[in-house]
C-alpha positions in Angstrom: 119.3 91.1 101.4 117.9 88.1 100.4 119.6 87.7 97.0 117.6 85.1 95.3 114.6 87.0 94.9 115.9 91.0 95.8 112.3 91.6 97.6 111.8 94.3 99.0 109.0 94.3 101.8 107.5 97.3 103.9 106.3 96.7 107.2 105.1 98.8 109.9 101.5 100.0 111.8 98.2 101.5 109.7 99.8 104.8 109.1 103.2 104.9 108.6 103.4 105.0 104.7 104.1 101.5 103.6 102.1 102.1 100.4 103.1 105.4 99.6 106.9 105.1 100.2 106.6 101.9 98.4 105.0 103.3 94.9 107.9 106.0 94.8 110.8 103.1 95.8 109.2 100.5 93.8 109.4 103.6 90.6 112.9 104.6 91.3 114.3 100.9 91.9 112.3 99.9 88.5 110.6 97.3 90.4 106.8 96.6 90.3 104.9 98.0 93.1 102.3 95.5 95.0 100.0 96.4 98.3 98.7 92.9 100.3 95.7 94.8 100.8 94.8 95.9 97.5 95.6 91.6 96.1 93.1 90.5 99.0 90.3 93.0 97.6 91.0 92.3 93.9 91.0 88.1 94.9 87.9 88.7 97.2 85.9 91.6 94.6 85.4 93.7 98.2 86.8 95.6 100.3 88.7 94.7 103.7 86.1 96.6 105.6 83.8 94.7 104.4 85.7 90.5 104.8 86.2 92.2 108.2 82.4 92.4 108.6 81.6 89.3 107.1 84.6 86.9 108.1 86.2 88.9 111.3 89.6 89.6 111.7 90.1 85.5 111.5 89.3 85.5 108.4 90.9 88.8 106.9 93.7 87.1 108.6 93.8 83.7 106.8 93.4 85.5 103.4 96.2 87.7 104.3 98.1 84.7 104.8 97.6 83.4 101.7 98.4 86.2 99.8 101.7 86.7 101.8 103.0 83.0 100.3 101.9 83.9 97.6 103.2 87.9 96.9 106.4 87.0 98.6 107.3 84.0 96.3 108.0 86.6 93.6 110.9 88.7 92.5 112.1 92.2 92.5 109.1 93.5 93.6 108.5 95.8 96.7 105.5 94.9 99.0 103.7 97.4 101.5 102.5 94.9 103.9 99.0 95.1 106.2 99.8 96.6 109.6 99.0 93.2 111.4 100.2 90.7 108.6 103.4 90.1 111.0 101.1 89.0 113.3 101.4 85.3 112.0 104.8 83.5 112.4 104.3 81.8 108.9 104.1 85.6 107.6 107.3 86.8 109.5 109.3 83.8 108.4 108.1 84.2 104.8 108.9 88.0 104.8 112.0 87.4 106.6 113.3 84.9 104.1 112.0 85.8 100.8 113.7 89.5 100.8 115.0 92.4 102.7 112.5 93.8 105.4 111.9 97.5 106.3 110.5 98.9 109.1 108.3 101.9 108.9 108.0 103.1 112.2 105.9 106.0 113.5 105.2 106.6 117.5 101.8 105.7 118.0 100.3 109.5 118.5 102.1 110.8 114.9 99.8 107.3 113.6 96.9 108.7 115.1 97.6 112.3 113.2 97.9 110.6 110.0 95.2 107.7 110.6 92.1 110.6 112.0 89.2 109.8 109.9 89.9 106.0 109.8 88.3 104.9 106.6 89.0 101.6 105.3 90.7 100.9 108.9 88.3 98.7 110.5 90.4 98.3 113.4 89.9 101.8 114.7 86.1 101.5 114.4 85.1 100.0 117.6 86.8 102.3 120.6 89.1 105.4 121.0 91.5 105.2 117.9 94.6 106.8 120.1 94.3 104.2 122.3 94.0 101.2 119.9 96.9 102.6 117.9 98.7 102.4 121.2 97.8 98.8 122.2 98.4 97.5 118.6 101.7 99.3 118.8 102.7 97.3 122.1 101.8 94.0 120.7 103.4 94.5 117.1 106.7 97.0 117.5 108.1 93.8 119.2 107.4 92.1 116.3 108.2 94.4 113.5 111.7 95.2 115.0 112.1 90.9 115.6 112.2 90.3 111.6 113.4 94.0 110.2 116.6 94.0 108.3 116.3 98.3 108.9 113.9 100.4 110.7 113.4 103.7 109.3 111.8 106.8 111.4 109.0 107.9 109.7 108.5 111.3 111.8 110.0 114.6 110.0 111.1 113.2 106.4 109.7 114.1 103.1 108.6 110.8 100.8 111.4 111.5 99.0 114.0 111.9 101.8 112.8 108.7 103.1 112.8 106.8 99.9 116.5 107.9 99.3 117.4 106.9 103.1 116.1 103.8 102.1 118.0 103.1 99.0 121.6 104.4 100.3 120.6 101.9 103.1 120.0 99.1 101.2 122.9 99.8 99.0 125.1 99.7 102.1 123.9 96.2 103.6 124.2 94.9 99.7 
């Protein structure tokens, strides 16, 4: 773990809890809590779906950046991360660097389970959401696993279970 700023930062595909594991771990490490998608809407005053539809991914992309640097600059916090924010090298060295980094993963059909309805996803929008979940998880697995301190299975575990996983593991690589 990256001791100067003890970050902790969630990684891992649309779907495989990075927000909601983070709020209970982010409670029971006493840490403060922060999701890169929620600080893009409160800079921007929309939603993504909607910078997606006026900016495209490229621009989602370069505000995500942004708010990477910035979030990851800051201590003791734990961060769930966009899906596709390690898609940047700038991103995966800043996350790599700034803290510890946990993978979330998921197999892509369990994703497509928890992902059916898609709102707020504006990647699944256009095209068979199984199938995108499949090709995004092709492209950014590699990725995820190239910068992870720990990869945690997502699958069977409650919240909980998971969240305590995750603490007896980062007590063990402190």
């Amino acid at each position: 773990m990256n001791s100067s700023t003890n970050n902790i930062f969630l990684i891992g595909l649309m779907g495989a809890g990075k927000s909601t594991v983070g709020k209970v771990l982010a409670k029971k490490l006493g840490r403060r809590f922060l999701d890169a998608d929620h600080v893009i809407e409160e800079r921007c005053g929309v939603k993504i779906p909607v910078i997606f539809e006026m900016e495209g991914e490229e621009g989602f992309r370069k505000r995500e950046a942004q708010a990477i640097q910035d979030i990851t600059a800051e201590h003791e916090i734990v961060l769930a991360t966009g899906g596709g924010a390690i898609l940047l090298a700038g991103n995966r060295q800043a996350l790599s660097e700034r803290g510890t980094v946990i993978y979330l993963h998921a197999n892509p059909n369990e994703l497509w389970h928890r992902t059916k309805g898609g709102e707020g996803r504006p990647l699944l929008r256009n095209g068979d959401p199984k199938k995108i979940l499949e090709n995004l998880y092709a492209i950014r697995d590699p990725l995820y696993r190239e910068i992870a301190d720990h990869v945690i299975e997502t699958g069977k575990p409650s919240v909980n279970q998971l969240v305590n996983t995750l603490i007896m593991q980062l007590e063990l690589s402190a």
